[in-house]
N, C-alpha and C positions, 0 to 999 in steps of 0.2 A: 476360448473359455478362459474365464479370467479366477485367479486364487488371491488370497490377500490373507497377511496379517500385519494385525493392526496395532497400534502403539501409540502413547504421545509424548513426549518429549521437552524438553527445554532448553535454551542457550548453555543453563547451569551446570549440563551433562558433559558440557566440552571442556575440555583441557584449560588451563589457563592458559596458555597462545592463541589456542582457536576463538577463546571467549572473547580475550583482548581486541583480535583484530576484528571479528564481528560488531562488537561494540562499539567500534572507533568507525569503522565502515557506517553502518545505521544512522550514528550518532553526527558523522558529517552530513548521510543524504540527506536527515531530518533538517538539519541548520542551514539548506539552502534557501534561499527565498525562493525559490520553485515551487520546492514542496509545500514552505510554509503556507503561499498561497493556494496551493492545492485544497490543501486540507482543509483552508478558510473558507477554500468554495464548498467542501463539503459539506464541512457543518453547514455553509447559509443555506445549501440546498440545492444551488444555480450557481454555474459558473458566471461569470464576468461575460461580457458580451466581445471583450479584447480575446481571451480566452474559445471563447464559440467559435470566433472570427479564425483562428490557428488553428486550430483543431476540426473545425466541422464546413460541409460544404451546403449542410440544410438550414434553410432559413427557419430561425425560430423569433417569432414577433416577443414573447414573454422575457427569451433571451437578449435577444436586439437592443432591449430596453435595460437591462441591468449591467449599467456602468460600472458598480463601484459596490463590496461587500455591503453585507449589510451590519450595523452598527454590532460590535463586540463578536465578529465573527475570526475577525483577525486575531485580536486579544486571545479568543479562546484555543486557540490554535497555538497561540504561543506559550499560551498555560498550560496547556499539554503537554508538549516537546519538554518544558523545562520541570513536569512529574512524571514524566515518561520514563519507566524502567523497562530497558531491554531483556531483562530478566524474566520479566511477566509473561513473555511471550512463551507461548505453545505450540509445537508442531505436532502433524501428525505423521507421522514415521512410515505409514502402512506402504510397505513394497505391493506390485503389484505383478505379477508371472503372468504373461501374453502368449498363450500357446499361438501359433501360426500354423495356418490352411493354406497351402500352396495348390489353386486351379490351374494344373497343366490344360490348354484347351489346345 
């Protein structure tokens, strides 16, 4: 049986040290070209078919075929990253208490 309370949260709650290195952490993983094209796949909707290729061992014919984002998918991705405030972000805090059944058999 599970109990919870619930909360939400924000980077802004932390210290200024813990803010700092948060910020700087995020703020490198966004600026990788990994991510960036990650996220390019996302908005387009489909990943790259390089992409499917690394990651997937199912043949997907719609995938197969999409070499290369599609027009201002990338752009948009990078106009994100550079209005992107880590600060916006919201967690939700809720602990969660797991009682445990131990079946002696």
């Amino acid at each position: 049986m599970a109990r919870e309370s619930s909360a939400r949260s924000s980077i802004k709650d932390l210290d200024v040290d813990h803010y700092t290195a948060f910020t700087n952490a995020l703020t490198s993983i966004l600026s990788t070209e990994k991510a960036e094209i990650t996220y390019a796949e996302i908005i387009d909707g489909m990943p790259t078919a390089a992409t499917w290729k690394d990651y997937s061992s199912v043949r997907h014919d719609l995938v197969q075929k999409h070499y290369e984002l599609c027009e201002g998918s990338l752009e948009t991705a990078k106009e994100f990253r550079a209005n992107f405030r880590p600060d916006s972000l919201q967690f939700d805090t809720t602990v969660r208490f797991l009682t445990a059944t131990i079946y002696l058999v």
